[in-house]
CHARMM internal coordinates of N, CA and C (Angstrom, degrees):
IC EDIT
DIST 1 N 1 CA 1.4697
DIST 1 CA 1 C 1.5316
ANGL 1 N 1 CA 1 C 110.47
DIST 1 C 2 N 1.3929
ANGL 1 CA 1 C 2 N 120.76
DIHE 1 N 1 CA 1 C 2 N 27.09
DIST 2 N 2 CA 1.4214
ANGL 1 C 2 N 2 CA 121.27
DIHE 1 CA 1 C 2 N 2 CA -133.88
DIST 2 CA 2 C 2.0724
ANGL 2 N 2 CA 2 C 79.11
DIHE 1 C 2 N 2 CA 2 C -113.68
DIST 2 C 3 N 1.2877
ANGL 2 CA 2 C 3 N 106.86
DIHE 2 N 2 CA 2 C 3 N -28.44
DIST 3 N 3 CA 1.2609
ANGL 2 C 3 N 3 CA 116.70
DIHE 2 CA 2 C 3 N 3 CA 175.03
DIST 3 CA 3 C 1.9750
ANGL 3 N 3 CA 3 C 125.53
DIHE 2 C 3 N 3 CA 3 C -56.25
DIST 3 C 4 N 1.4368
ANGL 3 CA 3 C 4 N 86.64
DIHE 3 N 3 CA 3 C 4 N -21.02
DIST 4 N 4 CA 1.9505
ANGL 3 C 4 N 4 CA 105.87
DIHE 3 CA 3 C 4 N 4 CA -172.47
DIST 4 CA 4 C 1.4530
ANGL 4 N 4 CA 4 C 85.69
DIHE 3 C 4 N 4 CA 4 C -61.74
DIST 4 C 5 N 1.7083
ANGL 4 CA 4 C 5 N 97.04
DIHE 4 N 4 CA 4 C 5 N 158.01
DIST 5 N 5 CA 1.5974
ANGL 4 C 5 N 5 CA 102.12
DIHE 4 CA 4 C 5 N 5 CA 167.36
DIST 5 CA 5 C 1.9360
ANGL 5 N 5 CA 5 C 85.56
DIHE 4 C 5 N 5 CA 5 C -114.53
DIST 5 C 6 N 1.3597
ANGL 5 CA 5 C 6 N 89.14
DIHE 5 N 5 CA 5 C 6 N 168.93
DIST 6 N 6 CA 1.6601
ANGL 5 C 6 N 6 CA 99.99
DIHE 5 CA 5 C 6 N 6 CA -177.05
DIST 6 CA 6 C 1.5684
ANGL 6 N 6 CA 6 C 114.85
DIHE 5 C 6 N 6 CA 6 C -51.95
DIST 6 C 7 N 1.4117
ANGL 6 CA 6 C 7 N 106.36
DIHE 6 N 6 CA 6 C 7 N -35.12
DIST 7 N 7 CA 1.5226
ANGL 6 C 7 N 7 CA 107.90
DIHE 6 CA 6 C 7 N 7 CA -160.00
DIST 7 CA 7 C 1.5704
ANGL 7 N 7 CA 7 C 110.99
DIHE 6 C 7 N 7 CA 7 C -100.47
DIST 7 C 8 N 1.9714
ANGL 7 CA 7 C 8 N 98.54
DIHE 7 N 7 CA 7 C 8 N 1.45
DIST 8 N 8 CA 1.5924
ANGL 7 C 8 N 8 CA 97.76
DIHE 7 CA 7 C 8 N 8 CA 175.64
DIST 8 CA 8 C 1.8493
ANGL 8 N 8 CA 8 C 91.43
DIHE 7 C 8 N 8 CA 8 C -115.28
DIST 8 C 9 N 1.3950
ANGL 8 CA 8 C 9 N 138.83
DIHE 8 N 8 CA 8 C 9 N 41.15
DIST 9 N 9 CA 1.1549
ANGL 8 C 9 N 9 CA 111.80
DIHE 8 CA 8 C 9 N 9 CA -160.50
DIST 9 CA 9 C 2.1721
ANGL 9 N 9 CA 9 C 82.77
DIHE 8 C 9 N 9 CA 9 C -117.69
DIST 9 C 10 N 1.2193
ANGL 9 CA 9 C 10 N 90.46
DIHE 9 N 9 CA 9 C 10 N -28.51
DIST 10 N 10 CA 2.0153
ANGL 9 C 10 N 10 CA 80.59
DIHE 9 CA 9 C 10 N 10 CA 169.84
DIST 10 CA 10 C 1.3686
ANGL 10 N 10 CA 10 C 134.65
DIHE 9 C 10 N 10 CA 10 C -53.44
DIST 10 C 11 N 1.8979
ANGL 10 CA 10 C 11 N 100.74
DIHE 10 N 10 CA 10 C 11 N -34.72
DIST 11 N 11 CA 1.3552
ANGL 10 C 11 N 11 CA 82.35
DIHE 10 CA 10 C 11 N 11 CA 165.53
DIST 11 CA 11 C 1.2707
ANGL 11 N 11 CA 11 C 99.31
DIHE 10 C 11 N 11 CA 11 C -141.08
DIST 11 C 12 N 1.2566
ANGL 11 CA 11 C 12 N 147.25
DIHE 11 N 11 CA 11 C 12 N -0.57
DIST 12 N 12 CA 1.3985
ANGL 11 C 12 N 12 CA 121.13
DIHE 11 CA 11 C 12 N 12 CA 93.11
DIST 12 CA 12 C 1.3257
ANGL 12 N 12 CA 12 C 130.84
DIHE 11 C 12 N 12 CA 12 C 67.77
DIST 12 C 13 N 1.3705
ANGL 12 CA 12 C 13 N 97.06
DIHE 12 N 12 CA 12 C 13 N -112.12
DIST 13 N 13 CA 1.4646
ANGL 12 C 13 N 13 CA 135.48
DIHE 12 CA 12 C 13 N 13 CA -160.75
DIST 13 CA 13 C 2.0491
ANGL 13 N 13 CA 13 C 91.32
DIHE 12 C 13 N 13 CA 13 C -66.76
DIST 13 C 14 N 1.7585
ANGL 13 CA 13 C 14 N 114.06
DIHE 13 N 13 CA 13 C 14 N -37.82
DIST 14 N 14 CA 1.2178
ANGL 13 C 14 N 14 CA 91.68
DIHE 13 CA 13 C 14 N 14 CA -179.25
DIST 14 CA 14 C 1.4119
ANGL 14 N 14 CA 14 C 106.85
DIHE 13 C 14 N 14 CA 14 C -109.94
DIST 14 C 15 N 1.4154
ANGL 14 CA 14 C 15 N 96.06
DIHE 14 N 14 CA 14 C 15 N -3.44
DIST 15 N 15 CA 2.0796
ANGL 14 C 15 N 15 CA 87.71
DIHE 14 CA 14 C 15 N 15 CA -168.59
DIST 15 CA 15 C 2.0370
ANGL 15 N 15 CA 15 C 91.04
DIHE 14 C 15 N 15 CA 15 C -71.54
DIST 15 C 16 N 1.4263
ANGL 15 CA 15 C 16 N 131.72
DIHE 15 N 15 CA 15 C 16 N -41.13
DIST 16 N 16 CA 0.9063
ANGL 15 C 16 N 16 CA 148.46
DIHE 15 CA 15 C 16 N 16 CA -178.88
DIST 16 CA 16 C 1.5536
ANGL 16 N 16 CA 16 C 116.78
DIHE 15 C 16 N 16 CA 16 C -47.39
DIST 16 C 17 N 1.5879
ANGL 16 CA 16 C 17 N 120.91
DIHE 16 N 16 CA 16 C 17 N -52.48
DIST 17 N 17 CA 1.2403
ANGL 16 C 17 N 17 CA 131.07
DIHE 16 CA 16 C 17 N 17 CA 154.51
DIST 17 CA 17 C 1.2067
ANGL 17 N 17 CA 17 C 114.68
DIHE 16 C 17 N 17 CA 17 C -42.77
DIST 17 C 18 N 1.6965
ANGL 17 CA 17 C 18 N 124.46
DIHE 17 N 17 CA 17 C 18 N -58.22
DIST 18 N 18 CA 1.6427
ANGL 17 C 18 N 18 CA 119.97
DIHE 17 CA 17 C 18 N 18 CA -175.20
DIST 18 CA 18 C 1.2748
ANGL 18 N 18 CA 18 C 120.35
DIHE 17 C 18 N 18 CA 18 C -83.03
DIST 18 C 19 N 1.4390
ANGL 18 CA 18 C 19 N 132.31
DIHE 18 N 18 CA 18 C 19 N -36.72
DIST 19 N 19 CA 1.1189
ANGL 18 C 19 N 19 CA 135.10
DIHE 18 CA 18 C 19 N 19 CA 172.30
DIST 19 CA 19 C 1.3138
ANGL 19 N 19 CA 19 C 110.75
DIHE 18 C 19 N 19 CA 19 C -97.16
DIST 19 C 20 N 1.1453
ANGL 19 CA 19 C 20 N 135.00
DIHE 19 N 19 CA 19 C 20 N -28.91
DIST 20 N 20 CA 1.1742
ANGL 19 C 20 N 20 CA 126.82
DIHE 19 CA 19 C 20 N 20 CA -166.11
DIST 20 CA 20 C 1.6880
ANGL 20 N 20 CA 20 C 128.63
DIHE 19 C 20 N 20 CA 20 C 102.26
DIST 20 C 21 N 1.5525
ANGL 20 CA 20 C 21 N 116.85
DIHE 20 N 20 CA 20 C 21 N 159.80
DIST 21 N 21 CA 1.2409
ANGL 20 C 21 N 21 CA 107.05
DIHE 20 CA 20 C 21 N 21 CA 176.16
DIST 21 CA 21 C 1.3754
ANGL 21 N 21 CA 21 C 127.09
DIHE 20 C 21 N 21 CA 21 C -47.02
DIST 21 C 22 N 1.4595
ANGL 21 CA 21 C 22 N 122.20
DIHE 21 N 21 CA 21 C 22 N -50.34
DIST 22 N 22 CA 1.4222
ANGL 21 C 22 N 22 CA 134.54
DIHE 21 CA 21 C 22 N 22 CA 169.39
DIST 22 CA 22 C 1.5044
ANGL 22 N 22 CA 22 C 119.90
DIHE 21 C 22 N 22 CA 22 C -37.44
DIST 22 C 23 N 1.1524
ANGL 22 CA 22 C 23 N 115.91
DIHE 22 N 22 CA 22 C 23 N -50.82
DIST 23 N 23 CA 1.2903
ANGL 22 C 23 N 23 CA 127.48
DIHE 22 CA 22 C 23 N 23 CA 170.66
DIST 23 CA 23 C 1.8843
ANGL 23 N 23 CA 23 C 107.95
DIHE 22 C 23 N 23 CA 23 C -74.22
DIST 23 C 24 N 0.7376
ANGL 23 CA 23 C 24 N 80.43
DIHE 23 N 23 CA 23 C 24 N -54.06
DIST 24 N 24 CA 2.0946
ANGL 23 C 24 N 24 CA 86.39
DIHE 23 CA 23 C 24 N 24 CA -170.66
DIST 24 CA 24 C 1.9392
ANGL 24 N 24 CA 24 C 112.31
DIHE 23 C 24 N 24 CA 24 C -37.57
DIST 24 C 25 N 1.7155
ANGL 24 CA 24 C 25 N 100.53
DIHE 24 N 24 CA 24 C 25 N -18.02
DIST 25 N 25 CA 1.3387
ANGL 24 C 25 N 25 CA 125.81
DIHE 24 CA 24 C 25 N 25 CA -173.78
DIST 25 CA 25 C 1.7851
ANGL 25 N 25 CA 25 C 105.54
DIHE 24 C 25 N 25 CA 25 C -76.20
DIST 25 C 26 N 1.1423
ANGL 25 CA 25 C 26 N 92.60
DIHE 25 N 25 CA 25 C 26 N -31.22
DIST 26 N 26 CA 1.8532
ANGL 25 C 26 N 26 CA 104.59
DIHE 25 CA 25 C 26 N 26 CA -168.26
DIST 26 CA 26 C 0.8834
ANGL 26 N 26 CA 26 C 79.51
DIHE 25 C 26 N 26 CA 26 C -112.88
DIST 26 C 27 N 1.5634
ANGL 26 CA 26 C 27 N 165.26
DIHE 26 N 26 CA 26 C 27 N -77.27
DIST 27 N 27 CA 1.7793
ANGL 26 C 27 N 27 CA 137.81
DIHE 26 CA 26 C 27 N 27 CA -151.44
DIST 27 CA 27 C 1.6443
ANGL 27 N 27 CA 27 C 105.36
DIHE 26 C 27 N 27 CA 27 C -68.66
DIST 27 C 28 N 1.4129
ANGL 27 CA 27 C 28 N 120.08
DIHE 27 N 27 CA 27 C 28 N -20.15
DIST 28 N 28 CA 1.2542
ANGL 27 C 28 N 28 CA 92.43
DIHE 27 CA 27 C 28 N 28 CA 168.79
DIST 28 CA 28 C 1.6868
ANGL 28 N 28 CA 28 C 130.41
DIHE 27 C 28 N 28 CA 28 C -71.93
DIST 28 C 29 N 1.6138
ANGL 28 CA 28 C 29 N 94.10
DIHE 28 N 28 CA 28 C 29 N -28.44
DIST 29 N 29 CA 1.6619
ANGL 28 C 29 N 29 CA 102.11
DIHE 28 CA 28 C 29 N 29 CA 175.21
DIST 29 CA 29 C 1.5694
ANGL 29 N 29 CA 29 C 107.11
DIHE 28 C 29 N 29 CA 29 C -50.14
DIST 29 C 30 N 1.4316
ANGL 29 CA 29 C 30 N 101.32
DIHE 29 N 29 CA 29 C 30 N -50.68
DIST 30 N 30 CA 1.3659
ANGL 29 C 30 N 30 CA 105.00
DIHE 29 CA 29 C 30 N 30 CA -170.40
DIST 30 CA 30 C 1.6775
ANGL 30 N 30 CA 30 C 119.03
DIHE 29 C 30 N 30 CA 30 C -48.21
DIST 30 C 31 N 1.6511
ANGL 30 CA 30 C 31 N 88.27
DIHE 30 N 30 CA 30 C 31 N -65.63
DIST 31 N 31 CA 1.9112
ANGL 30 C 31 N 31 CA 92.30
DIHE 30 CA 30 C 31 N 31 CA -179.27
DIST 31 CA 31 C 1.1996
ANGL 31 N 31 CA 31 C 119.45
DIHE 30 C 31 N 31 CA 31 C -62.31
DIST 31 C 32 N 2.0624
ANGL 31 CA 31 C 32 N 134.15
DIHE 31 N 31 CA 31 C 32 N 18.67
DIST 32 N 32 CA 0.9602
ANGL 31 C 32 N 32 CA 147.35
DIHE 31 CA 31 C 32 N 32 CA 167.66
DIST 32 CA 32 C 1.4047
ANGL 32 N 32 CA 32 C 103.92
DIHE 31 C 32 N 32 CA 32 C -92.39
DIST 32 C 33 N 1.4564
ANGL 32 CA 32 C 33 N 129.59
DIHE 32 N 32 CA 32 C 33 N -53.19
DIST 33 N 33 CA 1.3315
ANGL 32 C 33 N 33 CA 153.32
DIHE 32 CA 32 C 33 N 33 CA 163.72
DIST 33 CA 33 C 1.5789
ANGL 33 N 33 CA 33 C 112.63
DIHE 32 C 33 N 33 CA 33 C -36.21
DIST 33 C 34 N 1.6956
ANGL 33 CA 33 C 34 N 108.10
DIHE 33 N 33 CA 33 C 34 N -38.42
DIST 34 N 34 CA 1.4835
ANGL 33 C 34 N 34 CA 99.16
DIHE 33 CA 33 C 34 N 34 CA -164.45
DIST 34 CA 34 C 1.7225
ANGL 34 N 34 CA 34 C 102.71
DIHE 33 C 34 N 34 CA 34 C -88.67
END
COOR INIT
IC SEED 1 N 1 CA 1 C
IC BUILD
């Protein structure tokens, strides 16, 4: 998990676990957006 940056590790840390890295790239845009 050493790969997270600080400001993607909130949601992140679980969007990354369930979907995965690939995805975790586009929910972070998103939860920036919301």
């Amino acid at each position: 998990m050493e790969y997270q940056a600080p400001e993607v590790i909130e949601i992140g840390s679980f969007e990354e676990m369930t979907l995965g890295r690939k995805y975790a790239d586009t929910a972070d845009e998103n939860a920036y957006q919301h």
